[in-house]
C-alpha positions in Angstrom: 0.5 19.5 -5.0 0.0 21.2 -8.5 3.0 20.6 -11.0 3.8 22.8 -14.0 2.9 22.5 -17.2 5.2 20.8 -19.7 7.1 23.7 -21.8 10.2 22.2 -22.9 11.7 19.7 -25.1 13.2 17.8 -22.4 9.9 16.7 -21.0 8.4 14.8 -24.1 7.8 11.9 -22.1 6.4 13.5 -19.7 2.1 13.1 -18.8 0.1 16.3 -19.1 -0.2 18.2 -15.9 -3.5 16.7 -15.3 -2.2 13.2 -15.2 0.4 14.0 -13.3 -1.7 16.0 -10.8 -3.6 12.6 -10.8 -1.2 10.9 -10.0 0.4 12.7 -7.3 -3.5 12.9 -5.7 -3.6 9.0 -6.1 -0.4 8.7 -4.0 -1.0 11.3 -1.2 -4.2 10.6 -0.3 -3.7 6.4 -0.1 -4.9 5.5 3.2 -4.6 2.0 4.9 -7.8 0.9 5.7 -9.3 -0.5 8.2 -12.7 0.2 9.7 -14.5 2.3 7.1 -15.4 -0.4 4.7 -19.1 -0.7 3.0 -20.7 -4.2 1.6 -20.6 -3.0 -1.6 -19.8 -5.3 -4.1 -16.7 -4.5 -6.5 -17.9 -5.1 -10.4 -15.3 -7.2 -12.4 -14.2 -4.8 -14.6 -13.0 -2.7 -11.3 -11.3 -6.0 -10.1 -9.4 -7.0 -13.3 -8.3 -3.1 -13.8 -6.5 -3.3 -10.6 -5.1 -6.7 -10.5 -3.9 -6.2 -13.8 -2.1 -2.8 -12.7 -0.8 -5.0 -9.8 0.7 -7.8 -12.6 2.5 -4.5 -14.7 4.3 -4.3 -11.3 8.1 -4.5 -12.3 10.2 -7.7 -11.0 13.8 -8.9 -10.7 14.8 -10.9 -13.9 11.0 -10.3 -14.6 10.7 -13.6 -12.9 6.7 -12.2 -12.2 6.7 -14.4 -8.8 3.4 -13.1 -7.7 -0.1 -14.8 -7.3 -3.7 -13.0 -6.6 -5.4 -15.0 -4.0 -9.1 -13.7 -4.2 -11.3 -14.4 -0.7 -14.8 -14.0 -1.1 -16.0 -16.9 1.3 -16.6 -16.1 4.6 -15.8 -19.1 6.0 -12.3 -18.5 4.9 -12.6 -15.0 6.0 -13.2 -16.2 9.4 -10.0 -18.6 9.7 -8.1 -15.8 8.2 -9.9 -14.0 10.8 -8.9 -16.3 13.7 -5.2 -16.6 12.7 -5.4 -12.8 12.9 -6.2 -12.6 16.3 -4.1 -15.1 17.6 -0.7 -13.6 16.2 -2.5 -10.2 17.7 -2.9 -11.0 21.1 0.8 -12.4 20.9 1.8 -8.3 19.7 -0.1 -6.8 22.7 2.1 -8.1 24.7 5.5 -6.9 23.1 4.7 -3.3 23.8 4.8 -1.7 27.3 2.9 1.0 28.7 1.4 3.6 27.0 2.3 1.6 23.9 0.0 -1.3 25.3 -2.9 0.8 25.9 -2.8 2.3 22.4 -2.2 -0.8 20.7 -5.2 -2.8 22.4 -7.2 0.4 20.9 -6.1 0.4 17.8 -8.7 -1.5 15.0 -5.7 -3.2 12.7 -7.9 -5.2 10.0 -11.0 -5.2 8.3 -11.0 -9.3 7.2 -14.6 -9.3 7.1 -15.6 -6.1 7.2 -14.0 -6.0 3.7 -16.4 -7.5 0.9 -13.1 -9.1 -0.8 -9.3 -10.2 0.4 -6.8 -10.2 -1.8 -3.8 -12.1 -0.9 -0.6 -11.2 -3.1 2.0 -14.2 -2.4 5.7 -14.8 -3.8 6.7 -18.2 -5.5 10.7 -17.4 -5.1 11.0 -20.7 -7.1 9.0 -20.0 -10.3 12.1 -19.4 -12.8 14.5 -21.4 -11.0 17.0 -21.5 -8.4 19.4 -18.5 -10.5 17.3 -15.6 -11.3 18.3 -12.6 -13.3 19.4 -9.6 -10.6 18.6 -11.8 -7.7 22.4 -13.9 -7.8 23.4 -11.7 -5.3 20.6 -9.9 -3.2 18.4 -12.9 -2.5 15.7 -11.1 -1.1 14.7 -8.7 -4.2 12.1 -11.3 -5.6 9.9 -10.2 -2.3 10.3 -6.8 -2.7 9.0 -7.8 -6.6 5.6 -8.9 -5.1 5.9 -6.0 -2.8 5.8 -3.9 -5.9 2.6 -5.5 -7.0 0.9 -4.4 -4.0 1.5 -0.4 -4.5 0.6 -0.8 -7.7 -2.8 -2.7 -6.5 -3.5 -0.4 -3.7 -2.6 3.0 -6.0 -4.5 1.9 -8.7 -7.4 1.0 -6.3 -7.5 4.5 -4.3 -7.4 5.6 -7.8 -11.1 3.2 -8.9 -12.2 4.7 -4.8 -11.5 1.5 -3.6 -9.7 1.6 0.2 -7.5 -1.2 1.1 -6.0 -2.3 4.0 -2.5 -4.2 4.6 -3.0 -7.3 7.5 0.2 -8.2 8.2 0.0 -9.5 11.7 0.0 -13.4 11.1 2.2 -16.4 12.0 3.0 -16.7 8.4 2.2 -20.8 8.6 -0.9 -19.5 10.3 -2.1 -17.7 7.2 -0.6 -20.3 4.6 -3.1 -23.2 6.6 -6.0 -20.5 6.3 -5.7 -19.9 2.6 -4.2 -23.3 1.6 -1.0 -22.0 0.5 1.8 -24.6 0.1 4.9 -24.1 2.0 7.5 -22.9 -0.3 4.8 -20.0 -1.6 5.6 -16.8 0.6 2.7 -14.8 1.5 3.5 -11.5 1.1 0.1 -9.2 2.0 -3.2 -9.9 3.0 -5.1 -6.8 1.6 -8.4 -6.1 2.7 -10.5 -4.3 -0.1 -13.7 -2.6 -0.8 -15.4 0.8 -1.0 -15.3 3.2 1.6 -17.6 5.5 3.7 -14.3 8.1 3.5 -10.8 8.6 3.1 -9.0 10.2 6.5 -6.6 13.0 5.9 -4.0 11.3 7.5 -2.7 7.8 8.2 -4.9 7.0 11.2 -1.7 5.6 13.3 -0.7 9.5 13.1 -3.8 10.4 13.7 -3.4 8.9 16.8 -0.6 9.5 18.0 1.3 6.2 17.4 4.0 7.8 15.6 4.3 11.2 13.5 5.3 12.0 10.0 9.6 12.7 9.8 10.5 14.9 8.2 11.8 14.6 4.2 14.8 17.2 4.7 16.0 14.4 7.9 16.0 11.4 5.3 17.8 12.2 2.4 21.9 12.1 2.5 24.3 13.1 -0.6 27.2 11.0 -1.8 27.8 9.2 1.8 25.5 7.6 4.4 24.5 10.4 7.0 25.8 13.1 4.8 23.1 15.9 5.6 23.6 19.5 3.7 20.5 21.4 4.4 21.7 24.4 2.6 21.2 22.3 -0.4 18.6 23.5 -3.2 16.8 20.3 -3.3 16.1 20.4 0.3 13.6 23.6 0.2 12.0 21.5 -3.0 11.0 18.6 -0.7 9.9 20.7 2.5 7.7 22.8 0.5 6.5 19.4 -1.4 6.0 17.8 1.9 3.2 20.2 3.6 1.4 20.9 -0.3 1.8 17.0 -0.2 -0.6 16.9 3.1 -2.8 19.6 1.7 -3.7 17.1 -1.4 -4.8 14.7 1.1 -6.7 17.1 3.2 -8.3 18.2 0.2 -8.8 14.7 -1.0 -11.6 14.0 2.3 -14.2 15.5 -0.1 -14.0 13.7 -3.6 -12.9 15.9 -6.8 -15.9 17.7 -8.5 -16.6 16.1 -11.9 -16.3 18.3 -14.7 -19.4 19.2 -16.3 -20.2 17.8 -19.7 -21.1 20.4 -22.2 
């Protein structure tokens, strides 16, 4: 997707076209990651850039309920590892058929393929029991720390960094692994590191597990359900959805550098 330039008034708060080009490329061509991961070693400066676009995330009553659990050790790994494949073989069996056979295919972490885990947790207690914009939907301090992973995992395809999202765990399983007391919710074990590629597509697309939907199908006017295709927006968003795949398919082979003069 290629936006258009800024020519008006009304946009002076909005990034240059390149930026925002960037930033649209960041976001299309993310890719959960699972089995492409090299041993390189991430430098600090790449580790703080991202962790620190993952604390800028925003947060109910900016109550900041997040933690970064870095795992480096490989012990740790493996009990991480182990709780992994225990919840695992517990999922295998909830599918039938078809499902079933794809599934036990399917490569779903990269714990120590990864050269770092990051663990982003929720402490729902950390400003007290009333929180700014949480008195009534109790669960938006999670979706806080959920916020902190996009920005994490946008900010790291941005650095070249792939991550991938473990999330099949008994969570008392994974708070045992990591040492995490009890009232401390964790929220996403992300596996991250540098990556031999990026696929075009999410690779449970790619193989068949389920497709893309359609944009047009999801978005209602005024009232649940209320469709209206012959709305304006809704060309907009199926043109934006294929130039949206043709970033990522583009994205496979990295940008070309510009040449200094």
């Amino acid at each position: 997707m290629q936006t258009t330039p800024v020519s008006d008034a009304s946009d002076v708060h909005a990034f240059s076209q390149e930026a925002r080009d960037a930033i649209y490329h960041t976001i299309f061509s993310r890719r959960d990651v699972r089995s492409q991961f090299l041993p390189t070693a991430i430098d600090d400066a790449v580790l703080s850039r991202i962790l620190t676009a993952a604390h800028f995330a925003p947060s109910v009553g900016f109550m900041q309920p997040w933690n970064f659990l870095l795992i480096k050790s490989e012990d740790v790994k493996t009990r991480v590892q182990d709780a992994y494949k225990s919840a695992n073989a517990e999922a295998l069996t909830m599918f039938e058929g078809e499902k079933r056979n794809t599934y036990q295919h399917l490569k779903l972490e990269g714990i120590r393929d990864a050269p770092i885990g990051i663990c982003i947790t929720c402490d729902r207690e950390r400003t007290g029991s009333v929180v700014l914009g949480r008195t009534h939907m109790k669960t938006m301090d999670l979706y806080s720390s959920v916020c902190a992973v996009q920005n994490l995992w946008l900010a790291a395809r941005a650095e070249g960094l792939g991550v991938g999202w473990v999330s099949i765990f008994h969570e008392h399983e994974l708070q045992a692994a990591l040492g995490i007391p009890q009232h401390i919710v964790p929220i996403a074990y992300l596996c991250v590191g540098y990556v031999s590629h990026f696929y075009p597509k999410p690779e449970l697309e790619t193989k068949g597990w389920l497709p893309r939907l359609p944009i047009e199908e999801l978005v209602y006017f005024d009232q649940w359900g209320n469709t209206d295709l012959n709305q304006p927006l809704i060309a907009h968003l199926q043109r934006d959805q294929i130039a949206a795949q043709d970033v990522a398919n583009r994205a496979v082979t990295p940008l070309p550098k510009k040449q200094s003069r």
